[in-house]
C-alpha positions as CSV (number, residue, x, y, z in Angstrom):
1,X,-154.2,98.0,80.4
2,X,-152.8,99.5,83.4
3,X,-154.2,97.2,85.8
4,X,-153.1,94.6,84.0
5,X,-149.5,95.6,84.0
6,X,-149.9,95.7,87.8
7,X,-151.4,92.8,88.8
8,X,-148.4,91.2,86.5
9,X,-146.0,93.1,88.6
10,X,-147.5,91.8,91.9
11,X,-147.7,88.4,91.1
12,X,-143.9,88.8,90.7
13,X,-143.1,90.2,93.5
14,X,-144.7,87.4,95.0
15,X,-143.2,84.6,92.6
16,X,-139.9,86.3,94.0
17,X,-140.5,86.5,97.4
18,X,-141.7,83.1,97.7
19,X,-139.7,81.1,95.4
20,X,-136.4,83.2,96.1
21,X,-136.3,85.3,98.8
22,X,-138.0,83.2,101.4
23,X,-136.4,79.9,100.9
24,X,-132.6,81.2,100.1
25,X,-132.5,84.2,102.1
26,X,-134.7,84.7,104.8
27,X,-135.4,80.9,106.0
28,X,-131.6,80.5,106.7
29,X,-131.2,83.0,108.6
30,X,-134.3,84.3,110.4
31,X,-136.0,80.6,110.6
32,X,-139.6,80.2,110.1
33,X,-140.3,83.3,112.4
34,X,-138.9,85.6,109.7
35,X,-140.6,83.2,107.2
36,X,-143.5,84.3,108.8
37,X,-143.2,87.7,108.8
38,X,-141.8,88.0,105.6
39,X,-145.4,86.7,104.3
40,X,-147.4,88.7,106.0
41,X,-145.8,92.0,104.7
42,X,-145.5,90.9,101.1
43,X,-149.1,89.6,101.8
44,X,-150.4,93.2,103.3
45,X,-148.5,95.2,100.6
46,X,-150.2,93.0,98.0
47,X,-153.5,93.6,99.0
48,X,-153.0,97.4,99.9
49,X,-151.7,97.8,96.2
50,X,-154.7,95.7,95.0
51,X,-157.3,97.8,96.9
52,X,-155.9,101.1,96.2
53,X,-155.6,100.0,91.8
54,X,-159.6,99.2,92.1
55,X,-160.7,101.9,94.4
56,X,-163.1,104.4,92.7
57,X,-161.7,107.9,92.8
58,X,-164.0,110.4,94.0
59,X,-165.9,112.7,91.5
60,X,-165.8,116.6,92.3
């Protein structure tokens, strides 16, 4: 159930960033450099968050 409450809470962070954040905010002032940019973190934090909720935790 947990994982499904994150991968909810990733996909809106992205819905935000993409459909708010980049067009209203970022693409105004920073162009499509910052566009850019903007996609690859939300992009890398996505799939750091992603890999770290299905890693296997080591048995002792």
């Amino acid at each position: 159930m947990q994982k499904i409450i994150r991968l909810c809470l990733i996909g809106s962070l992205h819905a935000t960033c993409y459909l708010w954040l980049i067009p209203r905010v970022i693409l105004p002032r920073f162009g499509s450099t910052g566009s850019k940019v903007a996609v690859a973190c939300v992009v890398t934090l996505s799939l750091i968050l992603v890999t770290l909720m299905f890693r296997k935790k080591k048995q002792p």
